[in-house]
LUMTORMI-641997 format. One record per residue: residue in three letters; chain; x, y, z of N, C-alpha, C in turn; residue number from 1. Coordinates in nm, 3 decimals, always signed. Example, Ala and Ser with C-alpha at 12.3 -4.5 7.8 and 13.67 -1.06 7.14 Angstrom:
BEGIN
R  residuo  cadena      n_X      n_Y      n_Z     ca_X     ca_Y     ca_Z      c_X      c_Y      c_Z  num
R      Ala       A   +1.319   -0.569   +0.780   +1.230   -0.450   +0.780   +1.320   -0.330   +0.780    1
R      Ser       A   +1.285   -0.225   +0.708   +1.367   -0.106   +0.714   +1.290   +0.003   +0.787    2
END
This chain:
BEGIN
R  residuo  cadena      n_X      n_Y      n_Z     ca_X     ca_Y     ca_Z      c_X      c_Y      c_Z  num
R      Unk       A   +0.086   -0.119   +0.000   +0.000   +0.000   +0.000   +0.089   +0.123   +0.000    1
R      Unk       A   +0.063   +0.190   -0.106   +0.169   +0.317   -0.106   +0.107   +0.388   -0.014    2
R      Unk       A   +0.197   +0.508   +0.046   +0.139   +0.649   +0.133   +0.179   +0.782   +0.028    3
R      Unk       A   +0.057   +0.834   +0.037   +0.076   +0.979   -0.072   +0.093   +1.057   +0.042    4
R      Unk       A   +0.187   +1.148   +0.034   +0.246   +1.233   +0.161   +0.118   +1.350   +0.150    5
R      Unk       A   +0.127   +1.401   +0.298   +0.009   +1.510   +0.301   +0.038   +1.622   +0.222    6
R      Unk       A   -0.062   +1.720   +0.211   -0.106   +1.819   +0.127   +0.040   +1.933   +0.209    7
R      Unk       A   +0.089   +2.030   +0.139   +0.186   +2.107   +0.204   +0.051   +2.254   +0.209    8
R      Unk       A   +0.079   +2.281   +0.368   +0.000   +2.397   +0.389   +0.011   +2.573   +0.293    9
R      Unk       A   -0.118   +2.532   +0.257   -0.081   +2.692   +0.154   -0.089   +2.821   +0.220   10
R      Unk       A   -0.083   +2.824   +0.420   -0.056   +2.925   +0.451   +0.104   +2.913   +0.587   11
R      Unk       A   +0.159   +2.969   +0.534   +0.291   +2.951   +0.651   +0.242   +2.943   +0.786   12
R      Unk       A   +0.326   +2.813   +0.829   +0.288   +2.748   +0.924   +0.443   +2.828   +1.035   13
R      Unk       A   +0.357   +2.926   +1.151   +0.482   +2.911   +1.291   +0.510   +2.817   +1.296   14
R      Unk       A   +0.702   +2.830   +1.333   +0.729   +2.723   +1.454   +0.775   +2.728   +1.569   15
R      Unk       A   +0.735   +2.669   +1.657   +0.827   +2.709   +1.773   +0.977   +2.718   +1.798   16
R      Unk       A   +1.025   +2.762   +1.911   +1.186   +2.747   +1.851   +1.194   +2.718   +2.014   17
R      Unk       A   +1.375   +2.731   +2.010   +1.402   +2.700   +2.129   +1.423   +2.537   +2.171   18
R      Unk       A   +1.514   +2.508   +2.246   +1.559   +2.393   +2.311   +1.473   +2.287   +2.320   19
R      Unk       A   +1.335   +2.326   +2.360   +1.252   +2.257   +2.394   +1.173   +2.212   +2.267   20
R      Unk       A   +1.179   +2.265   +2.161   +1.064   +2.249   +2.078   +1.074   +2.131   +1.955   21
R      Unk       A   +0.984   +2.072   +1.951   +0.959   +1.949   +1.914   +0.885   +1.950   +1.748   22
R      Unk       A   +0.936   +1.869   +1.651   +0.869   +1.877   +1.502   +0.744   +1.858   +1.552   23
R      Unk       A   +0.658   +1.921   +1.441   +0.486   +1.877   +1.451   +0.473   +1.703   +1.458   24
R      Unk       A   +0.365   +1.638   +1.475   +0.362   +1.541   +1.466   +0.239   +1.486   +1.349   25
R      Unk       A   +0.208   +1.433   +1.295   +0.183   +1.392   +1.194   +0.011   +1.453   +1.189   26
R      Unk       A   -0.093   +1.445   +1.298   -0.162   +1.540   +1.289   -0.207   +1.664   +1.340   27
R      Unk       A   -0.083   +1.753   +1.350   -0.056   +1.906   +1.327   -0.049   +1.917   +1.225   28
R      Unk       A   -0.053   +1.881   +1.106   -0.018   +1.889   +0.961   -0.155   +1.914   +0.911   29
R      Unk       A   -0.164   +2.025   +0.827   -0.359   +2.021   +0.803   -0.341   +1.935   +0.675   30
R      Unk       A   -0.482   +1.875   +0.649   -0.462   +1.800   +0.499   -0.484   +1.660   +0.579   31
R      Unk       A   -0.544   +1.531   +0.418   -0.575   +1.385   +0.500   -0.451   +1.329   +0.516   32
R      Unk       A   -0.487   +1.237   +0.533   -0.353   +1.142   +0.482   -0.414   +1.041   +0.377   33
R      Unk       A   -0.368   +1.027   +0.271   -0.419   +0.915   +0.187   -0.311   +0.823   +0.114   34
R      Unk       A   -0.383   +0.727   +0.117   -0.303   +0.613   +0.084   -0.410   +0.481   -0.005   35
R      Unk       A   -0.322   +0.486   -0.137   -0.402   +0.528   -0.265   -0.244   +0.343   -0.279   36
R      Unk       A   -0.353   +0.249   -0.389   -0.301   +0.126   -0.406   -0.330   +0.097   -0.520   37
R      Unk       A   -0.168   +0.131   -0.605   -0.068   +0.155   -0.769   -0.159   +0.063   -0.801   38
R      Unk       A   -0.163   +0.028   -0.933   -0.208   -0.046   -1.010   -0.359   -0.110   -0.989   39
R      Unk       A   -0.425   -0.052   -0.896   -0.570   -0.122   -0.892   -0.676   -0.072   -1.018   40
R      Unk       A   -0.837   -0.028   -0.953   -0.906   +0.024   -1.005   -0.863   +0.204   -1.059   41
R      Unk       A   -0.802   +0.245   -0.966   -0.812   +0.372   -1.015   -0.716   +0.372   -1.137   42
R      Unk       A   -0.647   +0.284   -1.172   -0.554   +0.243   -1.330   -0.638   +0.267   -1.395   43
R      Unk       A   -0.720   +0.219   -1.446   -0.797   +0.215   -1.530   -0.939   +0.327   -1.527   44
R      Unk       A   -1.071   +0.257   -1.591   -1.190   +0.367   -1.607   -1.314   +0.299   -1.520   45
R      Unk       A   -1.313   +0.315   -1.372   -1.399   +0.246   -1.345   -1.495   +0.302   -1.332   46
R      Unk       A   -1.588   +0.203   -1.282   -1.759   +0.199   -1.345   -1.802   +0.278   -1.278   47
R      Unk       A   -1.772   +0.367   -1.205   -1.783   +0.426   -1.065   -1.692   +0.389   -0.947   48
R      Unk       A   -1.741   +0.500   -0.850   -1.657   +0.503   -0.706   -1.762   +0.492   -0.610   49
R      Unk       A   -1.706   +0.341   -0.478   -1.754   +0.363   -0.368   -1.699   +0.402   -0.301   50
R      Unk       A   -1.691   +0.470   -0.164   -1.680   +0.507   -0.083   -1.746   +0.455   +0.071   51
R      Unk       A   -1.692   +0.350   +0.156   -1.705   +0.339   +0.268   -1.714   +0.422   +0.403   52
R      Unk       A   -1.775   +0.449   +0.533   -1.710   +0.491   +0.593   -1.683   +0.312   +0.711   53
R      Unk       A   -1.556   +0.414   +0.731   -1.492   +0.259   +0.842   -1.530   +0.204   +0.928   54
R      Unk       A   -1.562   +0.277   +1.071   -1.601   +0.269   +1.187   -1.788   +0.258   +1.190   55
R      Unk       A   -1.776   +0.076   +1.183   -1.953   +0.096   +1.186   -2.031   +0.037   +1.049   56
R      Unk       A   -1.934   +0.094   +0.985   -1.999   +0.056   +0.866   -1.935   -0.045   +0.783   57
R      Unk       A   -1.772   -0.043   +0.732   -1.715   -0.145   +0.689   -1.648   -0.232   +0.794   58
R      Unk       A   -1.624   -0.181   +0.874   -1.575   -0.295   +1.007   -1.643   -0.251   +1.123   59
R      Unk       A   -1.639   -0.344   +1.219   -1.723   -0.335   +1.344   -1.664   -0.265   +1.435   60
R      Unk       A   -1.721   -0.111   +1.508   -1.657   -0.013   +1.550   -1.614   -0.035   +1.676   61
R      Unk       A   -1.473   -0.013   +1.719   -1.412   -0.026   +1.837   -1.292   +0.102   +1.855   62
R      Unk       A   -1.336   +0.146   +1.950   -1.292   +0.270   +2.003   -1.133   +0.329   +1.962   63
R      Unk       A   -1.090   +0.405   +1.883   -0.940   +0.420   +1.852   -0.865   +0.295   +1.830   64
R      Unk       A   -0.946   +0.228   +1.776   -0.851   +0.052   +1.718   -0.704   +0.111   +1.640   65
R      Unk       A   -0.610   +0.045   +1.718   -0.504   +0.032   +1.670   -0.448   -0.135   +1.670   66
R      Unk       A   -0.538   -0.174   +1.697   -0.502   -0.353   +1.662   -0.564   -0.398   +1.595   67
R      Unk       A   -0.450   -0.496   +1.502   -0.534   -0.575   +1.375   -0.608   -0.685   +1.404   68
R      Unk       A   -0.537   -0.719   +1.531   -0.605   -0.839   +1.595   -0.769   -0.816   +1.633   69
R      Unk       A   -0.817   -0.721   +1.624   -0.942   -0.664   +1.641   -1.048   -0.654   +1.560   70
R      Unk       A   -1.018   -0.644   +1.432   -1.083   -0.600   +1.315   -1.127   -0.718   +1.284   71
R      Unk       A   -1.254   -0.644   +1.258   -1.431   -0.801   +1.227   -1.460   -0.688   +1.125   72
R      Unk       A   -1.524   -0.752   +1.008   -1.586   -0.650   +0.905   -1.749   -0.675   +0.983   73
R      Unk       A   -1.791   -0.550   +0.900   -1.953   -0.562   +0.945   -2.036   -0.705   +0.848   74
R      Unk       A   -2.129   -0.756   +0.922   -2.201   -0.839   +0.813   -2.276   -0.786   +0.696   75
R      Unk       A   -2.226   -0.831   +0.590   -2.284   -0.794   +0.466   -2.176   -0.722   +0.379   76
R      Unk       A   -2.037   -0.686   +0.426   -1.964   -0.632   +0.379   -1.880   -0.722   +0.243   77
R      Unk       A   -1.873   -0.780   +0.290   -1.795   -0.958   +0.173   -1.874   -0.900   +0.068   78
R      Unk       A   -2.037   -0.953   +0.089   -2.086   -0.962   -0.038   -2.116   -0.835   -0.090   79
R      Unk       A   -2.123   -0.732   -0.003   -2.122   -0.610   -0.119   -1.982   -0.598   -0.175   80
R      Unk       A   -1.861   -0.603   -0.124   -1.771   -0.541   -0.203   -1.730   -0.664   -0.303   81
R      Unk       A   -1.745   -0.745   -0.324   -1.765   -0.834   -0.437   -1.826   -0.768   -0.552   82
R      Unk       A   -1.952   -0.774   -0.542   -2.045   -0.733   -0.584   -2.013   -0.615   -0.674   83
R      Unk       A   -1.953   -0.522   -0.595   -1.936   -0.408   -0.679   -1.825   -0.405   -0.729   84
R      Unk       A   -1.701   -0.488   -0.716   -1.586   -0.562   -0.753   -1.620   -0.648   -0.918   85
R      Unk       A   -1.711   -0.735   -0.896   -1.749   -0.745   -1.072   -1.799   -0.699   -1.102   86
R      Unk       A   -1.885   -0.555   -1.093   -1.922   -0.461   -1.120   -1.854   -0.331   -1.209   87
R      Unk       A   -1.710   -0.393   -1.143   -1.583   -0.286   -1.196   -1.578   -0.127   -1.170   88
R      Unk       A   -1.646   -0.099   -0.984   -1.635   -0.027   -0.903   -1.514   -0.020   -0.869   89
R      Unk       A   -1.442   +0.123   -0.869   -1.346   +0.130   -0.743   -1.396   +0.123   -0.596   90
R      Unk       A   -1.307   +0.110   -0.538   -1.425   +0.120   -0.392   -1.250   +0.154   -0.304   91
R      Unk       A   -1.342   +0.277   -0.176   -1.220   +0.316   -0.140   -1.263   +0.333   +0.064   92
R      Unk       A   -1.205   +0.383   +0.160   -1.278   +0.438   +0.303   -1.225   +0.546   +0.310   93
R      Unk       A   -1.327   +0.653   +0.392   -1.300   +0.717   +0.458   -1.343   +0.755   +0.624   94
R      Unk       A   -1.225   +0.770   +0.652   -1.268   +0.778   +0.808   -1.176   +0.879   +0.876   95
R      Unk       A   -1.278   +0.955   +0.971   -1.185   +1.024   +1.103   -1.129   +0.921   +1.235   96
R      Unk       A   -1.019   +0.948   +1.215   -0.910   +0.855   +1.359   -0.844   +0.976   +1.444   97
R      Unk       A   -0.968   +1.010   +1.510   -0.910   +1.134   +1.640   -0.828   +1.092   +1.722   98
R      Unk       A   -0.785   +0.921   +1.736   -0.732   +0.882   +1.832   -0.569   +0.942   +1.788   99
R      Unk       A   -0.503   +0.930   +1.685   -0.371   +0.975   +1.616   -0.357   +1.134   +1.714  100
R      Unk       A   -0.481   +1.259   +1.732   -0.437   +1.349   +1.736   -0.420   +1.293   +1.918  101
R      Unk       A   -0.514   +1.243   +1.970   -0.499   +1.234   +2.111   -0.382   +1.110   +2.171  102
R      Unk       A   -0.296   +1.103   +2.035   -0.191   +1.029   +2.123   -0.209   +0.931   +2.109  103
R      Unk       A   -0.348   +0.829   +2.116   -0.380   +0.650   +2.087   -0.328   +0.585   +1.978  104
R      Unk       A   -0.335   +0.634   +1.908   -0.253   +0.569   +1.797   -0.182   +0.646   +1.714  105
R      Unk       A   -0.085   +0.569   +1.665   +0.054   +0.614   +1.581   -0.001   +0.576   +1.366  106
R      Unk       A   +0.085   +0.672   +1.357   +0.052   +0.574   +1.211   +0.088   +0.453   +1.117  107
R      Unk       A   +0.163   +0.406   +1.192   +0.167   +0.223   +1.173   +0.104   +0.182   +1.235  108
R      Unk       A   -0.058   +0.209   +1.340   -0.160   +0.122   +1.355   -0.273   +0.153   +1.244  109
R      Unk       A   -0.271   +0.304   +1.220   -0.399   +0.290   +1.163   -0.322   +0.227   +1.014  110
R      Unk       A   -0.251   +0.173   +0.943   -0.187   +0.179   +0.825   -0.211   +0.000   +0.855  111
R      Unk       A   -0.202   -0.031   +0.995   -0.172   -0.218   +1.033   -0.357   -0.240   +1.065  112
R      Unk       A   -0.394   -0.162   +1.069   -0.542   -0.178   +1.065   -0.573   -0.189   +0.920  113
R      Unk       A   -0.607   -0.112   +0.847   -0.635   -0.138   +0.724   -0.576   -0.235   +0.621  114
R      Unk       A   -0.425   -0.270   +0.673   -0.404   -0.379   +0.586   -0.447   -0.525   +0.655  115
R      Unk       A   -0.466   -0.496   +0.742   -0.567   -0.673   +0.823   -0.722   -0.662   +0.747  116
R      Unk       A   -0.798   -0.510   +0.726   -0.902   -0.522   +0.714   -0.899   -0.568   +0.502  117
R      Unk       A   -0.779   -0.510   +0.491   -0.772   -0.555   +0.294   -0.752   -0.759   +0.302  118
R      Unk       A   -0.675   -0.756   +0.417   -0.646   -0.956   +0.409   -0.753   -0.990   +0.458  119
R      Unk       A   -0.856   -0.947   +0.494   -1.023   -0.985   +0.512   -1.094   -0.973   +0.416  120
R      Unk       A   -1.080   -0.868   +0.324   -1.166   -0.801   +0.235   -1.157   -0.750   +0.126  121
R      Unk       A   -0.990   -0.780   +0.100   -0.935   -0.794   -0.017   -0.919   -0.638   -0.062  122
R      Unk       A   -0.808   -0.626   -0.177   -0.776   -0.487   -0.214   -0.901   -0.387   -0.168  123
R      Unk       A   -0.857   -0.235   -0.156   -0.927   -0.137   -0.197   -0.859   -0.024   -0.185  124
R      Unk       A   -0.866   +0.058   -0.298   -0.820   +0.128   -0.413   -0.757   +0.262   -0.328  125
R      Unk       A   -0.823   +0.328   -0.236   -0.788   +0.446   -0.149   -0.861   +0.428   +0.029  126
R      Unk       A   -0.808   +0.460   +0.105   -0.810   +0.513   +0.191   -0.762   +0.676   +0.239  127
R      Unk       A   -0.894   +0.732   +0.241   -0.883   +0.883   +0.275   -0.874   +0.867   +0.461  128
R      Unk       A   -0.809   +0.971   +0.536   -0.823   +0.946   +0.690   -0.736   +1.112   +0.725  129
R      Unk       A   -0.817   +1.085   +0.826   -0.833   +1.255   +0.896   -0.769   +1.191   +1.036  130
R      Unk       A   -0.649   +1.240   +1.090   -0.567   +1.203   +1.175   -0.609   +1.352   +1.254  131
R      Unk       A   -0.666   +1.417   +1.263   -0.728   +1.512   +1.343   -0.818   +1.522   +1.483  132
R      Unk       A   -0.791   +1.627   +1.534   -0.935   +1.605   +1.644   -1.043   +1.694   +1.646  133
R      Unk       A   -1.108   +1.667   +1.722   -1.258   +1.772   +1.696   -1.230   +1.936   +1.710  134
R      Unk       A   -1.124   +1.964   +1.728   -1.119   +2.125   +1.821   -0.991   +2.163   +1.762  135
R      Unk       A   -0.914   +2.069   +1.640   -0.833   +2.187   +1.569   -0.840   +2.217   +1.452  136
R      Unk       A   -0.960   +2.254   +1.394   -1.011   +2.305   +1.295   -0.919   +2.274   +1.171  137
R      Unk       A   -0.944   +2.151   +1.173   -0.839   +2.084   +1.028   -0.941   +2.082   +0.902  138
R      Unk       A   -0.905   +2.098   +0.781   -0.983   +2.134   +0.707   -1.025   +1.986   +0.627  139
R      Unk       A   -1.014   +1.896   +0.733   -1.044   +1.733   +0.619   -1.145   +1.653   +0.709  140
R      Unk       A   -1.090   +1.701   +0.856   -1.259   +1.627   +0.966   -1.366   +1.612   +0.902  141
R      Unk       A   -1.449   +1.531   +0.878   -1.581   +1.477   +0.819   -1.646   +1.517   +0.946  142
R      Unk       A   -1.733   +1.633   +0.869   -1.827   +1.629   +0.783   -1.770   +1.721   +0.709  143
R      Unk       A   -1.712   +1.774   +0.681   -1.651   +1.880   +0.574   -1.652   +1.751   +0.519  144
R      Unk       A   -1.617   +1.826   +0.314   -1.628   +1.683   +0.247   -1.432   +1.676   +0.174  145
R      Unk       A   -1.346   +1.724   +0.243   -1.197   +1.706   +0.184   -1.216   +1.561   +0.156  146
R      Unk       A   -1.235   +1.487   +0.256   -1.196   +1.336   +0.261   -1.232   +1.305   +0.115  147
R      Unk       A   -1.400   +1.321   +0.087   -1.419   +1.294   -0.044   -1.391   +1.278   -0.140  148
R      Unk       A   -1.354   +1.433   -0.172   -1.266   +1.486   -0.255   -1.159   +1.457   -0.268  149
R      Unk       A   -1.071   +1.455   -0.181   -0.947   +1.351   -0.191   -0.942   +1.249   -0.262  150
R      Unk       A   -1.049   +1.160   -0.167   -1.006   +1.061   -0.272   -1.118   +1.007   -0.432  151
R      Unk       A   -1.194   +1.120   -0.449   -1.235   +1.168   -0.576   -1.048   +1.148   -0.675  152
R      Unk       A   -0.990   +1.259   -0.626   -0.912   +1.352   -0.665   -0.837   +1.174   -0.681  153
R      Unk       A   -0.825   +1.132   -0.604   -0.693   +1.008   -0.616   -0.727   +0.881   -0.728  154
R      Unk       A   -0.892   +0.896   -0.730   -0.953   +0.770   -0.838   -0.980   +0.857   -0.975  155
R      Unk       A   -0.958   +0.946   -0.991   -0.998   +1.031   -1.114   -1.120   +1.067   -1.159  156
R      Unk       A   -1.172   +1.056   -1.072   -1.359   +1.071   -1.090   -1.437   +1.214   -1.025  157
R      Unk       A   -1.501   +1.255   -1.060   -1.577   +1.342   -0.982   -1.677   +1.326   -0.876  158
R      Unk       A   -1.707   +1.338   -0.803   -1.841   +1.320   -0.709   -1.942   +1.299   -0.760  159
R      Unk       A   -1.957   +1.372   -0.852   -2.112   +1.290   -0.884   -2.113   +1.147   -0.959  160
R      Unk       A   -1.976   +1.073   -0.955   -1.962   +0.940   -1.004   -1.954   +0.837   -0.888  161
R      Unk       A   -1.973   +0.952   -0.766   -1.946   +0.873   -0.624   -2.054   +0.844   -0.564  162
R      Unk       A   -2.029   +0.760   -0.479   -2.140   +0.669   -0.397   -2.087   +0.658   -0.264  163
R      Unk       A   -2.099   +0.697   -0.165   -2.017   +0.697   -0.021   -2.146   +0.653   +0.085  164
R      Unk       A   -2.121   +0.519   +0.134   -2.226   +0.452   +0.235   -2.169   +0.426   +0.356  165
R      Unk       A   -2.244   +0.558   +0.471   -2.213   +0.525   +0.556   -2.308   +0.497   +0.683  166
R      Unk       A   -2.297   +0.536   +0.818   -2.374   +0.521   +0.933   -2.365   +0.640   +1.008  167
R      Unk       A   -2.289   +0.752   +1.008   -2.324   +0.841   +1.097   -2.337   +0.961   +1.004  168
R      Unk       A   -2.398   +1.059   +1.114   -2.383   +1.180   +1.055   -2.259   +1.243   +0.959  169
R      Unk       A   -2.138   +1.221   +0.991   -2.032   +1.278   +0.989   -1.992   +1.220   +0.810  170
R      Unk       A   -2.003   +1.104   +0.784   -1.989   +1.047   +0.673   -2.065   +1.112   +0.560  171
R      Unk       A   -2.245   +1.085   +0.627   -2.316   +1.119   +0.514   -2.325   +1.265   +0.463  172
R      Unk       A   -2.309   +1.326   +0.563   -2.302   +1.507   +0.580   -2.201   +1.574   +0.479  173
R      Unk       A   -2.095   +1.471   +0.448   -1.919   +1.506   +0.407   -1.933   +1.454   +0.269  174
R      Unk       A   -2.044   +1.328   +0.260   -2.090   +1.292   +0.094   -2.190   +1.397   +0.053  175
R      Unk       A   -2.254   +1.449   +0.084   -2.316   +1.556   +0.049   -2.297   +1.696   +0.009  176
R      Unk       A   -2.176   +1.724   +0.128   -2.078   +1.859   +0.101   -2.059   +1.845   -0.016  177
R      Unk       A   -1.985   +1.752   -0.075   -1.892   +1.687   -0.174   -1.972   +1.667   -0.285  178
R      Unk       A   -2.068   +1.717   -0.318   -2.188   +1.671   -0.417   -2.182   +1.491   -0.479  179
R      Unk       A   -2.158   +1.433   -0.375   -2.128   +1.282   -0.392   -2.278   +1.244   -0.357  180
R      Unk       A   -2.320   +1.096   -0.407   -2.478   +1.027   -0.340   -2.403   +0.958   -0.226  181
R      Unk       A   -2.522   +0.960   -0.139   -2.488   +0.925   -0.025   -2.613   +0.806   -0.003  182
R      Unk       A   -2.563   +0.690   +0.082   -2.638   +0.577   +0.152   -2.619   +0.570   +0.257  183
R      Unk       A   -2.684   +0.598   +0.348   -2.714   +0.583   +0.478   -2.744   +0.410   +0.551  184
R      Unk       A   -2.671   +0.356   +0.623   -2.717   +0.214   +0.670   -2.720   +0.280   +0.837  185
R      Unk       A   -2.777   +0.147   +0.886   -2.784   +0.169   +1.035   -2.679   +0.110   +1.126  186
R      Unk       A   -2.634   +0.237   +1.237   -2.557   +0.255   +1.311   -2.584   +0.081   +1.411  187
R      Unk       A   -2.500   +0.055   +1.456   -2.473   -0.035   +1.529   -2.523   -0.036   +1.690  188
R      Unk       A   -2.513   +0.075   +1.733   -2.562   +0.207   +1.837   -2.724   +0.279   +1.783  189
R      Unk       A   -2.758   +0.313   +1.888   -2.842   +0.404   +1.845   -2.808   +0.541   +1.743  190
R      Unk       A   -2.857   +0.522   +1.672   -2.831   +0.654   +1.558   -2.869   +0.784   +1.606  191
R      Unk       A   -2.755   +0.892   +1.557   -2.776   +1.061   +1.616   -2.870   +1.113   +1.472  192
R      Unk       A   -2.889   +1.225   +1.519   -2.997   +1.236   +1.422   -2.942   +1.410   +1.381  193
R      Unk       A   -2.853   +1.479   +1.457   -2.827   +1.591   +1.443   -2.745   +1.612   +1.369  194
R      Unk       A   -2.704   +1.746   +1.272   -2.552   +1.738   +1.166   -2.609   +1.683   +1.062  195
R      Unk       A   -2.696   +1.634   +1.009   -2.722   +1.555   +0.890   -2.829   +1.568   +0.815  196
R      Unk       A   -2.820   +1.633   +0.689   -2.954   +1.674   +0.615   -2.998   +1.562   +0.643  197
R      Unk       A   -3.189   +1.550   +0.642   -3.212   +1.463   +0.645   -3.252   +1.401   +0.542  198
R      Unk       A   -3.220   +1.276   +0.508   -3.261   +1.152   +0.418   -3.375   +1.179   +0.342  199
R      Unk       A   -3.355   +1.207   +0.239   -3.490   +1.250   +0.177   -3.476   +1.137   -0.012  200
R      Unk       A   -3.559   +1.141   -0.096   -3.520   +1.042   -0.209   -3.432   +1.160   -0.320  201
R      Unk       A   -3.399   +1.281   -0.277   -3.299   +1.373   -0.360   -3.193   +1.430   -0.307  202
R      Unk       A   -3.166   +1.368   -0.166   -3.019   +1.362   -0.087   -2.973   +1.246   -0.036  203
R      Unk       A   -3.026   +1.186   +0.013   -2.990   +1.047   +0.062   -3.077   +0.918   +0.102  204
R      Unk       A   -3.004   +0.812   -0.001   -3.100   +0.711   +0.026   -3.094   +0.601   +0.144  205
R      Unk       A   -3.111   +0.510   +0.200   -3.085   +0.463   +0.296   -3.144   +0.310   +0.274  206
R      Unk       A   -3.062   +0.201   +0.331   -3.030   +0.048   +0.349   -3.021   +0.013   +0.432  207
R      Unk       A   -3.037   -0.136   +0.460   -3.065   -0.193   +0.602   -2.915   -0.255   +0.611  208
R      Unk       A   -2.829   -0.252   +0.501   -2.698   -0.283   +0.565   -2.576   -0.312   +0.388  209
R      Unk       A   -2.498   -0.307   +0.438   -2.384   -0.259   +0.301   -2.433   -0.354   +0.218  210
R      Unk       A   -2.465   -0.463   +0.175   -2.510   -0.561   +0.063   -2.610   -0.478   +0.006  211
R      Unk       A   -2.746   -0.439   +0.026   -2.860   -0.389   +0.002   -2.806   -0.255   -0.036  212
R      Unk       A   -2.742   -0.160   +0.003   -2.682   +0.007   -0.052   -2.562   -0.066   -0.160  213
R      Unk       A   -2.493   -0.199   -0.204   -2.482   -0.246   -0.302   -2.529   -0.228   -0.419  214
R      Unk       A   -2.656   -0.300   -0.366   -2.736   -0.311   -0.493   -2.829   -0.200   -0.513  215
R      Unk       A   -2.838   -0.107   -0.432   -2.915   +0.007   -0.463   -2.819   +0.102   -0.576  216
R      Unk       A   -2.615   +0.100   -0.565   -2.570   +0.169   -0.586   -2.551   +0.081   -0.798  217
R      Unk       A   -2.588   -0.064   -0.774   -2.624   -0.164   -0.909   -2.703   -0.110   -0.968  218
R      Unk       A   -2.803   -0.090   -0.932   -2.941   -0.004   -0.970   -2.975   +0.099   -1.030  219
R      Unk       A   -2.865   +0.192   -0.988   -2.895   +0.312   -1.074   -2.851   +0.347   -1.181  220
END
C-alpha cells in the first residue's frame, strides 16, 4: 500500500523554537492522509466510485482501534464489495481517527489496521483518513467533504460518479458537502440524528446494511 504524503500547507505554518521544541507530529499537519493502491481500479476507467465509511460501517466499531487483531468487518460487507468488484467499481474508506491526534494511535496502527481489514476483504483502491481532532479546525474532519474529494481527486472521478455509504452523521453530511450520493445504513448504536440533512429520495437514500446500498448503488 503506497502512502501519498500530506497536502503542504498553503498558509505559513509558525514554529516554535528554542531547546525545547519538538517537530509537529503527523496530525498538526492540516490535509488527510491518503493512501491510494498503484495499479488497482483507479488504473484504469472504473464503473464508478464507492466510498465506505470505516467505523460501523465497513468494520465493526471499536474505540481508537489500533489492533489488527481486532478488526471483524460488518455483516454484509464480503458480499457487497464483491459485488461491486465485478461490477468494476473502485471502492475506497473514509474515516476520522481522532485517536492519532490524542496520542492513541501512531501511524503504523492505523496503516496495520487497514491492511488486516484488505487480508479480510481484499484490495481497496484508497483510503482517505483525517488524523485530526474535533477542536483543531483541520480542514479534512468529516463532515466537511476534503476526505471525499481527496479521494475523488486520487480515483480520477468526480463526485457525482461517487457513492459513499455510511452510518453516521459525519460520513453522510461530508458525501453531500462533496456533491457525492450518499447511503445511509444503520448505526450499530443508536443513531444521532443531528448534523445531517435529512434523508430525503434527492439527498440520501438509505439500506438496512452494506449488501442492500450495493445493490441500490447496481441499480442506478
Amino acid at each position: 500500500m503506497a502512502y501519498l504524503a500530506e497536502p503542504v500547507p498553503t498558509v505559513p505554518q509558525s514554529q516554535p523554537s528554542g531547546p525545547q521544541s519538538q517537530p509537529p507530529g503527523p496530525h498538526d499537519r492540516p490535509g488527510p492522509w491518503l493512501f491510494v493502491r498503484p495499479g488497482g481500479a483507479a488504473a484504469g476507467l472504473p464503473a464508478g466510485v464507492v466510498l465506505f465509511g470505516r467505523d460501523g460501517t465497513l468494520l465493526q466499531d471499536v474505540t481508537c482501534n489500533g489492533d489488527p487483531a481486532m478488526v471483524r468487518p460488518m455483516a454484509g460487507v464480503r458480499a457487497a464489495l464483491a459485488a461491486l468488484r465485478a461490477a468494476g467499481f473502485a471502492l475506497g474508506v473514509v474515516s476520522n481517527q481522532p485517536g492519532v491526534a490524542r496520542g492513541l494511535l501512531g501511524p503504523g496502527q492505523v496503516e496495520a489496521v487497514q491492511s488486516r481489514a484488505e487480508a479480510l476483504l481484499g484490495p481497496l483502491d484508497v483510503w482517505a483518513v483525517c488524523p485530526h481532532g474535533p477542536h483543531q479546525g483541520c480542514p479534512c474532519r468529516m463532515p466537511a467533504p476534503t476526505l471525499v474529494t481527496a479521494a475523488c481527486r486520487a480515483l480520477g472521478l468526480p463526485p457525482a460518479r461517487v457513492t459513499v455509504i455510511g452510518c453516521s452523521d459525519a460520513v453522510i453530511g461530508a458525501a453531500l458537502a462533496a456533491g457525492a450520493h450518499a447511503i445511509r445504513v444503520p448505526e450499530a448504536a443508536a443513531p444521532t440524528t443531528t448534523g445531517c440533512p435529512p434523508c430525503t429520495l434527492t439527498t440520501c437514500r438509505t439500506a438496512d446494511g452494506p449488501e442492500q446500498a450495493a445493490e441500490l448503488v447496481l441499480r442506478r
